[in-house]
C-alpha positions in Angstrom: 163.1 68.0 179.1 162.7 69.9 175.7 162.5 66.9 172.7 161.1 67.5 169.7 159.1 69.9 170.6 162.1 72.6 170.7 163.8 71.2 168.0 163.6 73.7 164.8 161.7 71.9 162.1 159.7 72.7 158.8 156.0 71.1 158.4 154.4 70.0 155.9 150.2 69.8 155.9 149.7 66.8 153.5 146.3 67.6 151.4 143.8 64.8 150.4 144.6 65.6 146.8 148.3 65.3 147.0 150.2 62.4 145.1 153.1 61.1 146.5 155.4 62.8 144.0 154.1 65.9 145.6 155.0 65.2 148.6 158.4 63.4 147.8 158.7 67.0 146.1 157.9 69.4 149.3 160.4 66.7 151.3 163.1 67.8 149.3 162.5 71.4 149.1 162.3 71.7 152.4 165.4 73.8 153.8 165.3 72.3 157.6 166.9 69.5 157.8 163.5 67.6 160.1 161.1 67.5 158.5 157.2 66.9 159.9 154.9 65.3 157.5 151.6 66.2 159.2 148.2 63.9 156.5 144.7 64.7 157.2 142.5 62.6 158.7 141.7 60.1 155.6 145.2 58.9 155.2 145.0 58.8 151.4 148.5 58.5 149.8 150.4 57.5 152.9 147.9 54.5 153.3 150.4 52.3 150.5 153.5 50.7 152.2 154.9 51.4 148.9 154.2 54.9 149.0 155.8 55.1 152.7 158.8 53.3 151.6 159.2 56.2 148.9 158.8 58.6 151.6 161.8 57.1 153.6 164.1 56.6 150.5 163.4 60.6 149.5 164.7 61.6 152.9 167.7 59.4 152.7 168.5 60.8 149.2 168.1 64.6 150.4 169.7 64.2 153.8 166.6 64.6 155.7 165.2 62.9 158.8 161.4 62.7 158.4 158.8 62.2 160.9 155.0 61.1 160.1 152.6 63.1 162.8 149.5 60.6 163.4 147.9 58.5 165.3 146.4 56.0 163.4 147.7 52.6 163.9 147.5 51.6 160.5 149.8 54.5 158.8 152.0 53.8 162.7 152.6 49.9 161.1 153.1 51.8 157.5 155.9 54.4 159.0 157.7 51.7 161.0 157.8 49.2 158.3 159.4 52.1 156.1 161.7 53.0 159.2 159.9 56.3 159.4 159.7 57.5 163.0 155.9 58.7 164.4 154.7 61.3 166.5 151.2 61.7 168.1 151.9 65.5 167.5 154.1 68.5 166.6 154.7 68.7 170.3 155.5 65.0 171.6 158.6 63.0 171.4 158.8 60.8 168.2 159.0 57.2 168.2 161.7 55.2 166.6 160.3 52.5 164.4 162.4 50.2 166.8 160.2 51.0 169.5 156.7 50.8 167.5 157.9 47.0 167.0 158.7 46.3 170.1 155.4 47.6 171.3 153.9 45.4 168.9 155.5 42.6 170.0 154.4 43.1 173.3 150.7 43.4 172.4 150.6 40.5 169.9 149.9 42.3 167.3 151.5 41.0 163.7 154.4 43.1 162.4 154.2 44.3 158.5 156.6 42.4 156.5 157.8 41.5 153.3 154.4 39.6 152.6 152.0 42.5 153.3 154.3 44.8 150.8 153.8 41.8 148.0 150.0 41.8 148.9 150.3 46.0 148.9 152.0 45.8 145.6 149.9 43.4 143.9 146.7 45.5 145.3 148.1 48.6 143.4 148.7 46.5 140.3 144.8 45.9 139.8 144.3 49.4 140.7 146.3 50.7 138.3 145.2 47.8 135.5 141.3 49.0 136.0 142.3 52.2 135.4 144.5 51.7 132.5 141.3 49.7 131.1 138.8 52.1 131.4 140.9 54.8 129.8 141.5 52.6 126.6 137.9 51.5 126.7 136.7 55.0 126.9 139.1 56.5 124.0 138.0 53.3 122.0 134.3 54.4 122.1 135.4 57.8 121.1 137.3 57.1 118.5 134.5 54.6 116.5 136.2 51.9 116.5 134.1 49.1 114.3 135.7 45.6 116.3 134.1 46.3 119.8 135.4 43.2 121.3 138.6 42.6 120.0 139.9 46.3 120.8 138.4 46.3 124.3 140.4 43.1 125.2 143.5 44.5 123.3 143.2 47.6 125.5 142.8 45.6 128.6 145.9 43.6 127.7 148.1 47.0 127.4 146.7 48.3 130.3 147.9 46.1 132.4 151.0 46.2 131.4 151.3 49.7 131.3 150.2 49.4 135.3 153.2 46.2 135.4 155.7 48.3 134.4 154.5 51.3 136.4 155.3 49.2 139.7 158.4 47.7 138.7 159.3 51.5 138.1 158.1 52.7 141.7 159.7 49.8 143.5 163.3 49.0 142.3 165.6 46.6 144.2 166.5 49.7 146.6 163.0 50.4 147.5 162.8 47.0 149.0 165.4 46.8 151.1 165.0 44.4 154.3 163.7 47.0 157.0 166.0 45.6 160.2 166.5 41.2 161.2 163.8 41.5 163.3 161.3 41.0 160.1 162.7 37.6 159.6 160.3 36.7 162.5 157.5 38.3 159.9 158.6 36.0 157.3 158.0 32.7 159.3 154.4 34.0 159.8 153.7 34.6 156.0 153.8 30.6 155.6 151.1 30.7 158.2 148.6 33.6 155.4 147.2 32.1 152.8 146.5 34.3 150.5 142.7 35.0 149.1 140.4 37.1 147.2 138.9 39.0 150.2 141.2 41.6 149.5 141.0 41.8 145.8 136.9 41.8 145.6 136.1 45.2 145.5 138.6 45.5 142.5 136.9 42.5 140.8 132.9 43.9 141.1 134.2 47.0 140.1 136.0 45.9 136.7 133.2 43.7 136.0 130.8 46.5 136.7 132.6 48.4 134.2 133.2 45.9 131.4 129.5 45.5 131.2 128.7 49.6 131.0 131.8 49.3 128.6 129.7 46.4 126.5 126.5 48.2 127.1 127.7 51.7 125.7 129.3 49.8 122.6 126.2 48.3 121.6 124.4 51.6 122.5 127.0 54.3 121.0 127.0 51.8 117.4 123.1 50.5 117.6 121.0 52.6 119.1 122.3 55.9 119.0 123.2 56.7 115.4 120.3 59.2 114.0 121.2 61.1 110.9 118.9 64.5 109.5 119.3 65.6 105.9 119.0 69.2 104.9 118.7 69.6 101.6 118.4 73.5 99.6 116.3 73.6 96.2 117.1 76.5 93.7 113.4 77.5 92.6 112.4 80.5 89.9 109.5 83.0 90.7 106.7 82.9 88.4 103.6 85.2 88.1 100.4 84.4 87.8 97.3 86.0 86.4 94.2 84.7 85.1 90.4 85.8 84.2 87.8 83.7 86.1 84.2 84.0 87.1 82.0 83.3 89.6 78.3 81.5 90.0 76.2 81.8 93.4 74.3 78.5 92.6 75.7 75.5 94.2 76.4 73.0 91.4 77.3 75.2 88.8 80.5 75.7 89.5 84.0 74.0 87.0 86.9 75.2 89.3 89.2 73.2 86.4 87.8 75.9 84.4 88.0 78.7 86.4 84.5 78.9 87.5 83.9 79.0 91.1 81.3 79.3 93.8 80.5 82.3 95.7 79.8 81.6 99.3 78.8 84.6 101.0 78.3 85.9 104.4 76.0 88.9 106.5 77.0 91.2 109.3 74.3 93.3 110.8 75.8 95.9 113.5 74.4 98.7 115.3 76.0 101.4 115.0 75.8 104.7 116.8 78.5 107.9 116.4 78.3 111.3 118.2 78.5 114.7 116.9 78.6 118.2 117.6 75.7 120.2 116.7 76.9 123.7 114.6 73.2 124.3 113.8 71.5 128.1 115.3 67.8 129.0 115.5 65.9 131.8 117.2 63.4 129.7 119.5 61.6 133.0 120.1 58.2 134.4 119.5 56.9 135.0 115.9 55.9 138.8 115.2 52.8 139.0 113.9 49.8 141.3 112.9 46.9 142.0 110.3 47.9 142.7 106.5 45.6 144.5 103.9 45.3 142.8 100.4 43.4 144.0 97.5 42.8 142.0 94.5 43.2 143.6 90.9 40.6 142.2 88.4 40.7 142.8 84.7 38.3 141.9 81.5 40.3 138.5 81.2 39.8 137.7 84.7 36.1 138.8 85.8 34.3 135.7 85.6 37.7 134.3 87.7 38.4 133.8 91.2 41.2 134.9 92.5 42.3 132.3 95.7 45.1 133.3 98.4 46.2 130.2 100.1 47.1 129.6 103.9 50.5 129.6 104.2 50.9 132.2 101.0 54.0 134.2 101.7 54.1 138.3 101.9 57.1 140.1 102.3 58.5 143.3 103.0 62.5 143.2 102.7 64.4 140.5 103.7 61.0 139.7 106.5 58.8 137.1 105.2 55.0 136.6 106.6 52.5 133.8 106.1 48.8 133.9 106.1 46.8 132.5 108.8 44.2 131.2 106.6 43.0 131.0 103.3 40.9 133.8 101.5 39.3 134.1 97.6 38.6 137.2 95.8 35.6 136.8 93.4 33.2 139.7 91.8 29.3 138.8 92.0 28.5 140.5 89.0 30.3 142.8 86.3 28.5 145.4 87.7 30.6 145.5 90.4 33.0 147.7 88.4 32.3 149.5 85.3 33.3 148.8 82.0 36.2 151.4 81.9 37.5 150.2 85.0 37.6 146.8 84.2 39.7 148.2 80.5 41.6 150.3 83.0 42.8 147.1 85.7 41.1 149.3 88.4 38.7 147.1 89.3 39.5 145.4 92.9 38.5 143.8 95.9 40.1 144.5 99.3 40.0 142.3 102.3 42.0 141.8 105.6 44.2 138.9 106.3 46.6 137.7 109.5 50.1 137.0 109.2 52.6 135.8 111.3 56.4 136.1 111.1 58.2 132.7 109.0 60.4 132.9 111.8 60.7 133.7 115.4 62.9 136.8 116.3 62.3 140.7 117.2 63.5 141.9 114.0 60.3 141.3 112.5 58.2 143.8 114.8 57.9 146.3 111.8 55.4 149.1 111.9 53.4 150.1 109.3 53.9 150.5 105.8 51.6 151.5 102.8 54.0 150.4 100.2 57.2 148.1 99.5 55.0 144.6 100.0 55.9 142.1 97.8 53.2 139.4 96.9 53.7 136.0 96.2 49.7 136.0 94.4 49.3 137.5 91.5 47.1 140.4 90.7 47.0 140.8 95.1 48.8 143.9 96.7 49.2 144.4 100.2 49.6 146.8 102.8 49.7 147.2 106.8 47.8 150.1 108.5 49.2 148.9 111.9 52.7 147.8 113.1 53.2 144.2 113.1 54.4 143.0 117.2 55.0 140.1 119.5 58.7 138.4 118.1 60.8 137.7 120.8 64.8 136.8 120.1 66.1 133.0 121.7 68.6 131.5 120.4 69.7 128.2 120.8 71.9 125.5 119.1 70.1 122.9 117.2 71.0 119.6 115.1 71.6 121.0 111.1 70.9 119.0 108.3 74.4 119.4 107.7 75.4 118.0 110.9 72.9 115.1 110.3 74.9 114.6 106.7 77.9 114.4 108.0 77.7 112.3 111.1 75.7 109.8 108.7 79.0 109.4 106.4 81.0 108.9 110.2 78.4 106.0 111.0 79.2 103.8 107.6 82.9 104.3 108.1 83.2 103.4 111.4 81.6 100.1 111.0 82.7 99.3 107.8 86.4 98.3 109.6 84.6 96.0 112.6 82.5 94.4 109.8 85.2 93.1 107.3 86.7 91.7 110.4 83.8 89.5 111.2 83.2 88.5 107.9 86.2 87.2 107.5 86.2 85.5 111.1 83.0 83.3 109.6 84.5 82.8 106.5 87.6 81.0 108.3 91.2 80.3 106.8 89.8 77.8 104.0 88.5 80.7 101.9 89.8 83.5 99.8 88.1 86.7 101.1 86.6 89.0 98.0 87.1 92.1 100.0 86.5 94.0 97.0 82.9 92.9 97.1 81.6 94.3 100.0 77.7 95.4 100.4 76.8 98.0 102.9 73.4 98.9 103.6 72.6 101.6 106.1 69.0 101.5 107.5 68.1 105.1 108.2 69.8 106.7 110.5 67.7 108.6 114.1 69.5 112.0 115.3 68.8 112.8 118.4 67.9 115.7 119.1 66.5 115.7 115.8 67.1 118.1 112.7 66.2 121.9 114.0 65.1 120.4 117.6 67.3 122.3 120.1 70.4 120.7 121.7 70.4 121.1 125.8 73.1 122.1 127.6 75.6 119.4 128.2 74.0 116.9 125.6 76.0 115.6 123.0 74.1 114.8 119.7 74.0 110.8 118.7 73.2 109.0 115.1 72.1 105.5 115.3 71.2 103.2 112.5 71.8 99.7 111.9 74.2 98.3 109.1 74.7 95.5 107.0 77.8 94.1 105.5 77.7 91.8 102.9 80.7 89.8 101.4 81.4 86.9 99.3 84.5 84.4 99.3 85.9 81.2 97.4 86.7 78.2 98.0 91.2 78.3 98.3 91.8 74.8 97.7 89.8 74.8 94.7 92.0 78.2 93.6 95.4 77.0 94.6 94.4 73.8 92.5 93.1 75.8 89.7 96.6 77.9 89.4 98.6 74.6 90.4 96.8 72.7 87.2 97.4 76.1 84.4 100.8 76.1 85.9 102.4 72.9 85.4 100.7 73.3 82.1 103.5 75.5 81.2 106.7 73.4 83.2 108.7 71.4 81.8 108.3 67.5 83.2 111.2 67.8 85.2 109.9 70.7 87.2 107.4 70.4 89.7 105.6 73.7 92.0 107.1 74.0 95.5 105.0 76.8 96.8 102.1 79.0 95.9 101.6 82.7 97.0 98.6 83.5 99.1 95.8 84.2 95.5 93.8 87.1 95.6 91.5 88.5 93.0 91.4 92.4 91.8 88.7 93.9 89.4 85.5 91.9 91.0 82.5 93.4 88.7 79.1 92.3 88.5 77.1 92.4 85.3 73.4 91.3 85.3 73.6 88.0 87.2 77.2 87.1 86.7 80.2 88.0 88.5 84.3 88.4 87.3 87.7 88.9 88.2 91.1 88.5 88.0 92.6 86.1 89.7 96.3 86.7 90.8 99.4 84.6 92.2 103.1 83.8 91.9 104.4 80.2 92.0 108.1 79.3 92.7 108.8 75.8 90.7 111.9 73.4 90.6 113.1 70.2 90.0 111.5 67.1 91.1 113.3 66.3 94.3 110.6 64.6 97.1 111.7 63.1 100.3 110.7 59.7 99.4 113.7 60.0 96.7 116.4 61.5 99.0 115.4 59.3 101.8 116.0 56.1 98.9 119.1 57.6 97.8 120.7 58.2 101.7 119.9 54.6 103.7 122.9 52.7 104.7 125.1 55.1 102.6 128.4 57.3 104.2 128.1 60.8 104.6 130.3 62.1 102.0 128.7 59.4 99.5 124.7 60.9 100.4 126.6 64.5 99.5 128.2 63.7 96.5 125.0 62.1 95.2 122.5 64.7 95.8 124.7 67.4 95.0 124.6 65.8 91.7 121.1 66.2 90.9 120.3 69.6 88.6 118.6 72.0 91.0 119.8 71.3 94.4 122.0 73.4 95.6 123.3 72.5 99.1 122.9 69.0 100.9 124.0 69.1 105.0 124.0 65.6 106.6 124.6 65.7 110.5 124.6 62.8 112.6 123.0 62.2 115.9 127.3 62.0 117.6 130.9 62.3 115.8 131.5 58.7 115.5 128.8 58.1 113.5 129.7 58.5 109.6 127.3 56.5 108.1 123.2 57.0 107.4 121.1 54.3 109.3 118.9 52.1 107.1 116.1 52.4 109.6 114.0 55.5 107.7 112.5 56.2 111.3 116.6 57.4 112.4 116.4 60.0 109.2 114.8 62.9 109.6 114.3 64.7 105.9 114.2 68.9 105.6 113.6 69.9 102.2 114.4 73.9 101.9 113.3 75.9 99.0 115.5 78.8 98.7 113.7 82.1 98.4 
C-alpha cells in the first residue's frame, strides 16, 4: 500500500540554530497542506514540551497537519503529548499520537502529562531568569554603576520577571489544553513524583558560578583596574646662547662656574699607506762621454794664484751639460813662465786635459768635436774638444717624480685624517664635548716606493707609507651643560625654569702661549615651572574634567589629555603608582 510515502508533502530541515518562531514561521508558509518537520540529530528547540505544544497549535491555526520525522524517544513522548503524529522517516507510515500511548502503555513506560509540562515550564523559567541576569549584570558593569550590590540584585529581580512574564506569554490557557482523557491516568501518577532539585542543579551551579565572576569583575572593573596617564604640553621660548670661556690642561685648575674648564685629550697613531701613479720620465741609458781641453788664463792679479777646477765642475756646449771626472789646479811655478807683456796682455795660460761625462744618460749627447762654443762654469778656464764625445745610449723608463711624491703625501694626511676623528671620538665617549676644531696631525715622513727617480716596473703600482698622529682635546659636558644652565637662569625670571639644552659646541678654539679659548655656543628652551611632582599632587583622587580645568589653568601649559585605563572610569586613582605622568615640551 502507498501511505505517506506517496502522499505530496513539503519538508522542512530544522537547523540547530533555529528558534521556534522560526520554525512556527516556515509551518505557516508552507503552501502543502502536510507538512514534514524533519530536526537534526541534537533535538535542540523541539526538546521543550512547551515548544512542541506551539508547534501543534501553529498547525491548527494555519490548517495544517504536521508530522515530526525522528526517532528519538524523547522528542516521540514530546510529539504525542502535543498530539503531533511521528514518523521514523519521510518514507514510513506516521504514527498517531494515540498509538505512541498505547505503545507506551504496553511497555510500562510513564506517559508525559500535565506534571512534566509544569516541571518543563518551570525549567525554562530559570533558564530564561539566568539569562535575564547576566545581561543586566553585564550592562551594569558597563555602564559604571557606583552601588555594585544593590543594582546587581535589582537586576536579578527584573530579570526574573521579565523571564515570568515571557512564559505566561508563550503558554496561554489555549496552549495547555488537556491532550485526550487518557492523561488523567498521568495525573494520578504525579501524586506519586515528588519533586526535587536534581533537575534544577545545573541551573543553580551555573548562576552561582556567575554571580561570583559578576562580584569578582565588580571589585576588579572599580578596584583594580582603573589606571589613569596624564599628558600634559608646555609652551617654551628658544633662547641662544653664546659665551667666551677658556681652557687649562692641568687637573685642578679648572672653575667650570666660571667658565674655565679641563682639557682632556686623546692620541691616534695610524699607518697609513696610499697608492699613486708615477708621471715621472728618465733616460736610464748610457752617459756619453769623452776628453775635454781646458786652458787657464792667468793675469798680473792672478799669478801668484791658483786656479782650482773641481770634480763635478760643469762644461757645457748648448743645451748638453758635462761634468769633470776629477779635480784639476792650474798654478804657474814662476813669473817666468810668461813674460811680462803677456801677463799685461791676459795671454798667459796653462792647458791641461780633463774627462767628462754626460749629466745625463741619452744619445743626444754623442757630439763630435768642437774648437769653440764651450761654456765654463770656472772662471778665467776655456775649453775645447779635439775628439767627438761617444758612448750615450737612450732608455727610457717611468720613474717616481718629486711631484708625484708631493702629491700622494697631501692624499696620505687626508685620508686618515676622517678614520682618526672617528676614533678619537670613540675614546672620548658620549660624556664629553669633542673640540674637533683642535685637531693635531703629525705625519712621520713618508717612504715611496720605488723611490724619487728610481724606475717604476712594469705592473707595479707606486705606494706612500708613513705613520700619523692625531691629536684632540675634549670637555667635560656636564660641567658645560651646568655652566650654561647656571648663566641662564641668571637671566629668567623665578617663575621660569630650563626644559632642555641644545647639544653645546665651541667655535674659534685658539691657542696663545700656554692657554687655550673659545666660544662656547648653545640654545636653551625655558618655561614655567610645571614638575611632575606638582601635576601628580594636583590630579590624585580628582575627576577628569576637574585635573583639566586645573592645569589648564596654570600660565604656560597649553594642552592637558587625561585617559583612563577603560570608559567607566572617570576619576584619577589616589594610588601615584596607577598615574603615569608625560610632560611634553612643545618645540
Amino acid at each position: 500500500m502507498c501511505y505517506y510515502k506517496c502522499m505530496n508533502k513539503d519538508v522542512v530541515y530544522i537547523e540547530p540554530e533555529d528558534d521556534i518562531t522560526d520554525i512556527i514561521a516556515r509551518i505557516k508558509a508552507a503552501k502543502l497542506k502536510l507538512v514534514a518537520l524533519v530536526p537534526p540529530k541534537k533535538i535542540g528547540v523541539l526538546r521543550s514540551a512547551v515548544n512542541t505544544k506551539l508547534v501543534a497549535k501553529a498547525a491548527r491555526q494555519s490548517e495544517k497537519v504536521v508530522v515530526i520525522v525522528t526517532t528519538d524517544p524523547s522528542l516521540v513522548k514530546l510529539a504525542a503529548a502535543a498530539q503531533i503524529p511521528v514518523a521514523k522517516n519521510l518514507q514510513s507510515r506516521p504514527k498517531l499520537p494515540s498509538e505512541i500511548k498505547e505503545e507506551e502503555k504496553s511497555t510500562g513506560e510513564q506517559v508525559i502529562n500535565e506534571a512534566e509540562f509544569d516541571e518543563e515550564i518551570a525549567a525554562k523559567e530559570a533558564e530564561l531568569a539566568a539569562g535575564a541576569a547576566a545581561g543586566v549584570a553585564g550592562a551594569a558593569v558597563g555602564a559604571g554603576v557606583g552601588s555594585h550590590t544593590a543594582n546587581a540584585k535589582k537586576a536579578h529581580e527584573n530579570a526574573s520577571g521579565a523571564a515570568k512574564s515571557a512564559i505566561d506569554q508563550d503558554i496561554s490557557s489555549d496552549d495547555l489544553e488537556k491532550t485526550d482523557k487518557k492523561g488523567e491516568k498521568g495525573k494520578k501518577s504525579k501524586k506519586g513524583n515528588i519533586p526535587t532539585l536534581e533537575k534544577y542543579r545545573k541551573w543553580i551551579i551555573i548562576g552561582a558560578a556567575a554571580f561570583v565572576v559578576l562580584v569578582a569583575t565588580l571589585i576588579w572593573a572599580f578596584v583594580f583596574a582603573p589606571a589613569a596617564n596624564i599628558a600634559v604640553a608646555i609652551r617654551t621660548t628658544s633662547n641662544n646662547f653664546s659665551e667666551n670661556v677658556s681652557f687649562v690642561t692641568k687637573t685642578g685648575t679648572e672653575k667650570p662656574s666660571e667658565g674655565v674648564f679641563l682639557l682632556e685629550s686623546q692620541s691616534v697613531d695610524k699607518a697609513t699607506s696610499v697608492e699613486f701613479s708615477a708621471t715621472g720620465e728618465k733616460d736610464m741609458g748610457e752617459k756619453a762621454h769623452g776628453t775635454l781641453d781646458l786652458t787657464a788664463t792667468f793675469s798680473v792679479d792672478t799669478i801668484n794664484s791658483a786656479i782650482s777646477v773641481p770634480q763635478g765642475a760643469i762644461f757645457s756646449r748648448g743645451d748638453y751639460q758635462y761634468t769633470t771626472d776629477k779635480a784639476i789646479t792650474f798654478k804657474l811655478d814662476n813669473e817666468d813662465d810668461c813674460s811680462v807683456s803677456e801677463l799685461k796682455a791676459g795671454k798667459c795660460t796653462i792647458s791641461t786635459s780633463v774627462n767628462v761625462t754626460a749629466i745625463e744618460a741619452g744619445d743626444k749627447y754623442n757630439i763630435g768635436a768642437y774648437n769653440s762654443g764651450w761654456n765654463s762654469s770656472i772662471a778665467n778656464v776655456t775649453a775645447s774638444n779635439s775628439a767627438a764625445f761617444t758612448g750615450g745610449t737612450s732608455k727610457k723608463v717611468t720613474v717616481v717624480s718629486q711631484d708625484d711624491f708631493n702629491k700622494a703625501k697631501e692624499k696620505l694626511t687626508d685620508q686618515g685624517k676622517e678614520d682618526g676623528i672617528s676614533e678619537l671620538k670613540n675614546k672620548f665617549g658620549n660624556d664629553m664635548i669633542v673640540i674637533e676644531s683642535s685637531l693635531e696631525v703629525k705625519t712621520s715622513e713618508p717612504t715611496s716606493t720605488p723611490g724619487v727617480d728610481q724606475e717604476v716596473g712594469s705592473g707595479v703600482t707606486p705606494k706612500l707609507s708613513a705613520t700619523t698622529t692625531f691629536t684632540m682635546f675634549a670637555v667635560d659636558k656636564n660641567k658645560v651643560e651646568e655652566y650654561i644652565k647656571q648663566k641662564t637662569e641668571e637671566k629668567l625670571a623665578s617663575d621660569q625654569k630650563i626644559y632642555a639644552i641644545d647639544t653645546p659646541f665651541f667655535e674659534n678654539f685658539t691657542k696663545t702661549d700656554n692657554s687655550y679659548t673659545a666660544k662656547l655656543k648653545s640654545s636653551t628652551k625655558s618655561g614655567p615651572k610645571v614638575t611632575e611632582e606638582d601635576i601628580l599632587e594636583k590630579s590624585k583622587g580628582k575627576k577628569v574634567g576637574e585635573i583639566q580645568s586645573l592645569l589648564k589653568s596654570i600660565n604656560g601649559v597649553s594642552s592637558v589629555n587625561v585617559k583612563t585605563s577603560f570608559p567607566w572610569v572617570r576619576t584619577v586613582p589616589d594610588d601615584p603608582n596607577k598615574i603615569t605622568i608625560e610632560l611634553k615640551v612643545e618645540e
